[in-house]
C-alpha positions in Angstrom: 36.8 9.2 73.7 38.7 6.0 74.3 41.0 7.3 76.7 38.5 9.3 78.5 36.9 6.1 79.4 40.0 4.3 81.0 40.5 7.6 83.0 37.2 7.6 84.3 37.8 3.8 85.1 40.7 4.5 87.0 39.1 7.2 88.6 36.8 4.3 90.1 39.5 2.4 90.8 41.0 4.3 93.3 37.8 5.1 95.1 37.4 1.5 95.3 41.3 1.1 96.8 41.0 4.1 98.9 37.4 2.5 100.4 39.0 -1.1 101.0 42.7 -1.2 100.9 45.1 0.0 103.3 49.3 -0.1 103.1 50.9 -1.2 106.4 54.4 -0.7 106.9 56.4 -4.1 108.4 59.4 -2.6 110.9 61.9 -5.0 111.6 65.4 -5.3 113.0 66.2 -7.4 109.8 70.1 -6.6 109.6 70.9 -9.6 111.3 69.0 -12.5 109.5 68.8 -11.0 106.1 67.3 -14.1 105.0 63.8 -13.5 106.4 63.6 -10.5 104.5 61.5 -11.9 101.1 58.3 -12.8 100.3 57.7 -16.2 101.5 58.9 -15.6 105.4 56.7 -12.1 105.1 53.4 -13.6 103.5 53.4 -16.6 105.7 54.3 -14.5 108.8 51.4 -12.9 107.7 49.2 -15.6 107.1 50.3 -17.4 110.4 47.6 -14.8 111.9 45.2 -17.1 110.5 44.2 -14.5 107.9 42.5 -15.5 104.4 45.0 -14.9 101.7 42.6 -12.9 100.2 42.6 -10.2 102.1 46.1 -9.7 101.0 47.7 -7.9 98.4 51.3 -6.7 96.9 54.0 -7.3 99.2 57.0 -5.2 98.2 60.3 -5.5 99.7 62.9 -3.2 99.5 66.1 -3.8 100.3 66.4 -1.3 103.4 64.0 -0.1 105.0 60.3 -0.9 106.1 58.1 -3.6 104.1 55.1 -2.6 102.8 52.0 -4.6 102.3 48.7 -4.2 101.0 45.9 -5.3 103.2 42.2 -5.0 103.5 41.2 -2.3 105.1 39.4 -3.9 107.8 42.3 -6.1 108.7 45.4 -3.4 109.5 44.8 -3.0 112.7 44.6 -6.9 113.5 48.0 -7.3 111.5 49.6 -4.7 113.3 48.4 -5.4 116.8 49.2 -9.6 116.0 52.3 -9.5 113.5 55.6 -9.4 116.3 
């Protein structure tokens, strides 16, 4: 029974994500100033929009390719249109 019940709460869970969160993808040309490519310059590029940190999530960085971010839903399309 126990582990029936952390199913089911992970089963509500992901509702809620799917309901409110969204993952953007950050594109860069970052090959020439690897140095921007962590955390602090992508949260605070981010926050620069004049955003509530709140509405943020995880920020994961790979080391090639696109950054991801989780965002409130109701913000993507404001941090995509804004974030240059």
């Amino acid at each position: 029974m126990g582990s029936f019940e952390v199913v089911e709460s992970k089963l509500m869970a992901d509702t809620w994500a799917d309901e409110y969160l969204a993952a953007i993808a950050i594109r860069g040309n970052f090959k020439f100033d690897k140095k921007r490519r962590n955390h602090r310059h992508v949260l605070g590029s981010i926050l620069g929009l004049g955003i509530d940190r709140k509405i943020l999530g995880d920020i994961i960085i790979p080391d090639e390719g696109d950054i991801q971010a989780i965002v409130s839903r109701e913000m993507t399309d404001y941090i995509e249109e804004s974030l240059t």
